[in-house]
Structures are given as C-alpha cells and as structure tokens.
C-alpha positions as CSV (number, residue, x, y, z in Angstrom):
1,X,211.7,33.0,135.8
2,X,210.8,32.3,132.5
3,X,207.4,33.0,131.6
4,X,206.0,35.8,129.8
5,X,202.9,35.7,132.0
6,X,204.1,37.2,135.3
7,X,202.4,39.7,138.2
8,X,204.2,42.5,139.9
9,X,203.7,43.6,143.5
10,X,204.5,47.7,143.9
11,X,205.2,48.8,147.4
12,X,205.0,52.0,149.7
13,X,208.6,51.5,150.9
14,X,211.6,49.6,150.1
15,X,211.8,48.3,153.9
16,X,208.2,46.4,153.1
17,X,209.6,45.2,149.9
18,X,212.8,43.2,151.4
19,X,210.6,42.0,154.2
20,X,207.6,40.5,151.3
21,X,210.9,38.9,149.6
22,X,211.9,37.4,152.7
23,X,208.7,36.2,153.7
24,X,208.2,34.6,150.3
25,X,211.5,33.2,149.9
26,X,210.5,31.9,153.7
27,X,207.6,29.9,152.4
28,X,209.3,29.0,149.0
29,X,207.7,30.9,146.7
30,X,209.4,31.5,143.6
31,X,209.3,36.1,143.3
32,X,211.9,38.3,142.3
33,X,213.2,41.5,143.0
34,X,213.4,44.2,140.7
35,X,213.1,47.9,139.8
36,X,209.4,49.3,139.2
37,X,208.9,49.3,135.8
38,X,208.8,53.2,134.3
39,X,205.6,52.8,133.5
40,X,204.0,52.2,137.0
41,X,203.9,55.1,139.2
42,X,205.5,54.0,142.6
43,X,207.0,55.5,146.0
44,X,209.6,53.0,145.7
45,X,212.0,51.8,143.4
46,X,211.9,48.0,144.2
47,X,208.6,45.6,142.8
48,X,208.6,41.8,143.4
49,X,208.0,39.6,139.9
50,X,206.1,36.4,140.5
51,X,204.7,33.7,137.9
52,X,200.7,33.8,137.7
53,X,200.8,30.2,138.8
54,X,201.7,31.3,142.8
55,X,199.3,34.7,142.9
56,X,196.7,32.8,145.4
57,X,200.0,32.0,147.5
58,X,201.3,35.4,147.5
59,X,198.1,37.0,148.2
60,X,197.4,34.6,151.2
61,X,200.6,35.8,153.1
62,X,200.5,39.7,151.8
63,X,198.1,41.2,152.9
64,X,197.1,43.0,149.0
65,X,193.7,45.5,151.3
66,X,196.6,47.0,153.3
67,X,196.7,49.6,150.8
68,X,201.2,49.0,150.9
69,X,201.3,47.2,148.4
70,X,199.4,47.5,144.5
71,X,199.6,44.3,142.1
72,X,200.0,44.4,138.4
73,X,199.3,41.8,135.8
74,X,202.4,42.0,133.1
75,X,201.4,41.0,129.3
76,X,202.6,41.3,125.8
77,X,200.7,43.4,123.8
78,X,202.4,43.6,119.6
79,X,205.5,43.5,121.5
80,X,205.1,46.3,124.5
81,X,204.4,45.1,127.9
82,X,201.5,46.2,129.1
83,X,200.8,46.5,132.8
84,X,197.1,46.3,134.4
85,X,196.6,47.1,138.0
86,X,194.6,44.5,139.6
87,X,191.4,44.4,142.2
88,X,191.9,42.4,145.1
C-alpha cells in the first residue's frame, strides 16, 4: 500500500476481523491487516488498512451500521497521523 491517504476499519473481535480480510481478499480488494493504532480505542488488537479509492467497495460488503466494526480516515497532520472516526 503506498498511499498516505488510507481508512482503517476497527473491530469488536479479532474472529470478525480475519473473516472482513477474507471476505475482501475474496472480492479482490486491496486491505491490510494490522494492529490498531494506539491512538484508537479498540476491543481488538487487529484493524484492516484500505486505500480511499475502494471505501464504497468495502462498505458495500461490511456491513459499517452493525455497530462491529468503526472506520477511521488516516491523514498527515505537520507530520502526526491523525485519525477521524467516520459517519456511515
């Protein structure tokens, strides 16, 4: 992945994590796993990374309302990333 512009999907459970990977690994989306950043507070330890480019794909096949999953738009601010939780 190499953008600076990038969302991150936080979950309620690692189990719901590996199955959002799969499922967009199953479609061909391009999303990566990693740990939560330190500064979003998360029940699990695992976040998917996706460009900004895909979001309207991701969001079409996770379902964002279900209240398992949070999304947080990832930006440079004087050289800190920032992250901003996001309305769906």
């Amino acid at each position: 992945m190499k953008t600076d512009k990038y969302y991150i999907m936080v979950f309620d459970s690692t189990h719901y994590a590996i199955k959002v990977d799969g499922m967009l690994k199953q479609k061909g989306l391009e999303g990566e796993i990693i740990p939560t950043p330190r500064d979003i507070d998360s029940s699990c330890g695992l976040s998917i990374r996706f460009p900004g480019d895909i979001l309207k794909s991701v969001t079409k096949i996770v379902n964002i309302k279900e209240n398992r999953v949070r999304l947080y738009k990832s930006e440079k601010d004087m050289g800190r990333t920032v992250y901003t939780q996001q309305e769906m």
